[in-house]
C-alpha positions, 0 to 999 in steps of 0.5 A: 485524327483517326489511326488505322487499325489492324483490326478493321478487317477482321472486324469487317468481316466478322459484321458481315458473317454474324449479326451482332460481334462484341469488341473488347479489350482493354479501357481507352485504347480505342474500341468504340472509336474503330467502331464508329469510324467503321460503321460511319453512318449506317448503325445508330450509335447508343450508349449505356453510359447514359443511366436512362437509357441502361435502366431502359435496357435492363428493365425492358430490352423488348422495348429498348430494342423497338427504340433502338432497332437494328442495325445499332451500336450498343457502347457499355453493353457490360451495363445492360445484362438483360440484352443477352 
């Protein structure tokens, strides 16, 4: 079940204005949760948990983000220093 958040519209709004927002906070409270609940369908979900794809990201982020156009949910995006 999905809880609301206060946040949604400022994060809305933030999507709109800026091409790319960072969430953060603290573990476990939901972050990537919101996110994906807002962003439905229309951004590609990926994930830096998943080793191949970080070593991906920080060995090659041009080819990464051939790979994984935008627009695209990047989780643990801390794992991958070279995509800033």
């Amino acid at each position: 079940m999905y809880y609301n958040r206060t946040l949604e519209d400022a994060v809305l709004r933030a999507s709109d204005q800026f091409p790319v927002i960072l969430v953060t906070g603290p573990r476990q409270v939901g972050k990537t949760t919101l996110l994906q609940h807002l962003c439905g369908t229309e951004r590609r979900y990926v994930t830096l948990d998943d080793l191949t794809i970080r070593l991906l990201a920080n060995d090659d982020p041009v080819l990464f983000l051939q790979r994984f156009p935008p627009p695209v949910l990047i989780d643990e995006i801390q794992y991958a220093p070279n995509l800033s």
